[in-house]
N, C-alpha and C positions, 0 to 999 in steps of 0.2 A: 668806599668807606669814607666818613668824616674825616676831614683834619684834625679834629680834638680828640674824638674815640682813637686812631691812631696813634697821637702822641700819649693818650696816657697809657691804653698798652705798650707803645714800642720803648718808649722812651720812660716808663715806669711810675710819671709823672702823678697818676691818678687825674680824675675830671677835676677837679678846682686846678693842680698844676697846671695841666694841661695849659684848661683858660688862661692864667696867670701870662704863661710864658707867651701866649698870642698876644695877649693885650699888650705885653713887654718890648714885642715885635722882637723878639730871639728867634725866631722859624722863618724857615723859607721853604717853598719849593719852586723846584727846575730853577733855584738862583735868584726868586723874585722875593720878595718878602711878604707873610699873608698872616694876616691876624682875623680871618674870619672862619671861628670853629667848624663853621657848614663848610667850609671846601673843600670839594671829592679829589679823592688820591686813590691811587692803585699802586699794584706792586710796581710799576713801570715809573714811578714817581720819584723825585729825588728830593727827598726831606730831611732837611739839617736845622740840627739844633744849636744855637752856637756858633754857626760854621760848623758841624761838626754833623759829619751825615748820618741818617739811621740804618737807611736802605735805599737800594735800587736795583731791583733785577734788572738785565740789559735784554732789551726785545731781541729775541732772534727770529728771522725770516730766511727758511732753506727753500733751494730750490731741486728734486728729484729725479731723477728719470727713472718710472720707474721699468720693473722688466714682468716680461711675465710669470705668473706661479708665481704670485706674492701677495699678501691679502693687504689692503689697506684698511690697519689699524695697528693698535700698537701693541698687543698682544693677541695671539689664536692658540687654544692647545693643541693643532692638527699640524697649522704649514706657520711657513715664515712670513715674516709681516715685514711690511715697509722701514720701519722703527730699528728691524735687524739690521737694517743697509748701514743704518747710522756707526758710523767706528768712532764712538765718543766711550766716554765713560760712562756709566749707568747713570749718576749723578748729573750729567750735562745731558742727557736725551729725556731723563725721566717726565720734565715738563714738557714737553713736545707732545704736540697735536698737530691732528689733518684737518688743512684747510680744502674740505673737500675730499672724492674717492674715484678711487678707477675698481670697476673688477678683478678680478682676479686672474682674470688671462688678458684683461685689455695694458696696455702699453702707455710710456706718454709724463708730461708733464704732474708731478704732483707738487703740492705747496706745504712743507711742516712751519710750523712757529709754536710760539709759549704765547703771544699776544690774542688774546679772547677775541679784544673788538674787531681786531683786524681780520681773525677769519672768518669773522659772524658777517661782515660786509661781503666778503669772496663768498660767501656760499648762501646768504639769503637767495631764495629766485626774485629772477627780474636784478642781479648783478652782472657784473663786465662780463663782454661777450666769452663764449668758450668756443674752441674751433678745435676741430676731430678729423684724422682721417683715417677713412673707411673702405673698408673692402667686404664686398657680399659675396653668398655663396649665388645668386643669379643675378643677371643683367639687371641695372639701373634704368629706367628709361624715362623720357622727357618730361610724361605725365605725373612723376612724382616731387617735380619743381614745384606746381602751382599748390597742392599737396601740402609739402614743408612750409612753404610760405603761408597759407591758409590761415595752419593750425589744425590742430587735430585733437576729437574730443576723448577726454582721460577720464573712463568711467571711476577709476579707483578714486581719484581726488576729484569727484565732478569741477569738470573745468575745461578748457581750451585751451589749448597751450599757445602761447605765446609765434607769431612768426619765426620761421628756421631757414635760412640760407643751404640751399645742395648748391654744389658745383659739383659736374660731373665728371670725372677725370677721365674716365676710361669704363670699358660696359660694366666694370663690375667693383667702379674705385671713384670714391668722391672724399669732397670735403666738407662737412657741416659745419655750419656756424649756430650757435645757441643764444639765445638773449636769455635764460633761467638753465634749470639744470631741475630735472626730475627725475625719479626713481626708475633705470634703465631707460630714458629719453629715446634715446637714438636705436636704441632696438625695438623699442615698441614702436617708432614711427616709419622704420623699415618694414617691422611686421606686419602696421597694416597693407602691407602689399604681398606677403605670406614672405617674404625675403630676408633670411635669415645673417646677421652681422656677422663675419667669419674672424674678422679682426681690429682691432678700434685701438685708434692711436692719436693719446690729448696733446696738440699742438703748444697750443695757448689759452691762458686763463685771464681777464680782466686787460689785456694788451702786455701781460709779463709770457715771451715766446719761451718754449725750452731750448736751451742753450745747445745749438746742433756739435758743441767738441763734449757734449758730457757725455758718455758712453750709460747704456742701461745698468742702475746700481749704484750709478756714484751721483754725487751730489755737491752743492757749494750755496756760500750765501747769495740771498738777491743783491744785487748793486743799489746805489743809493736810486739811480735812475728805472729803475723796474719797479723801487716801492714806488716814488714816485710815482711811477705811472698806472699802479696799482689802486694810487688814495685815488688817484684822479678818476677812475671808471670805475673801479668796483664798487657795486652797492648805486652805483646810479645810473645805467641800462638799463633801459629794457622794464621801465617800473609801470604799472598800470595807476592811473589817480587811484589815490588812497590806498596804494600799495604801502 
């Protein structure tokens, strides 16, 4: 939103106050002083009039574990949703969104926040790597490296997906690595070898790992060090020119 349309709503000002008060240099935001009506504010913005502030909702960034038999979203009228986990008040969760999804029986690393841009970065494809580990119901074998790595063609979205990291841990247990995220990814790219994903489990999202003392269900905020290293890779992996 503008600066001026803001202040005449928030602050009751009307469009000539508004002006007035910029050209006056009474406004600031995040602390600076700004007298030009065009500049864009969000709810995440801290604008004071006077010194005297209007608003600022404060970004929050959780980090999930979630468990199985939980839908990731924020309401289902069947089963329990991720959003359940949260032991906030209704008022402190109601803004909260996923950045990103796991299934419903998959396991693993989820991200909530109230901040838009920040989970439109973690979830465009072609953002910071995603890493999973996996267990099949039949043996893994060597020939599905070169495979992952390739790329493999996605009738639904005509496309190629993007290179994929297997490590193979064991005949029937690996770890992928993702540079995008598509609709069921990692199972359809097991399937093309009829091999079915028995269980999937999100490590890490954009280099933010899940925190191996959180127990499945409980959750806490990111460190200032995980956004951090969240601004830094997510949304720029893994991009194709003119992605």
């Amino acid at each position: 939103m503008r600066l001026d349309r803001f202040l005449a709503r928030r602050a009751g000002l009307g469009r000539r106050g508004a002006r007035e008060a910029l050209a006056a240099g009474r406004v600031s935001v995040d602390d600076r002083p700004v007298r030009d009506g065009h500049h864009p504010v969000d709810v995440f913005s801290a604008v004071a009039l006077d010194g005297v502030a209007l608003c600022r909702r404060e970004p929050r960034y959780l980090m999930l574990h979630k468990p199985a038999g939980c839908v990731s979203a924020t309401r289902d009228p069947r089963h329990p949703t991720v959003l359940d986990l949260i032991d906030e008040p209704a008022d402190r969760k109601a803004d909260l969104h996923l950045a990103g999804r796991l299934d419903f029986n998959s396991t693993g690393l989820l991200l909530l926040t109230n901040d838009g841009r920040w989970s439109r970065r973690l979830t465009d494809p072609g953002s910071g790597e995603k890493v999973y580990h996996v267990r099949t119901e039949d043996p893994i074998t060597a020939d599905y490296v070169a495979v992952f790595r390739d790329g493999l063609y996605f009738r639904y979205e005509d496309l190629t997906t993007l290179p994929a990291a297997l490590d193979i841990l064991g005949p029937r247990e690996a770890r992928v690595t993702l540079r995008e995220g598509r609709y069921h990814h990692i199972k359809r790219l097991f399937g093309h070898f009829n091999n079915r994903v028995v269980a999937l489990h999100r490590e890490s999202v954009a280099g933010i790992r899940l925190d191996p003392a959180l127990a499945p269900g409980r959750y806490r905020p990111l460190t200032d060090e995980e956004l951090r290293t969240s601004r830094r890779t997510g949304g720029a992996a893994g991009r194709r020119p003119g992605d």
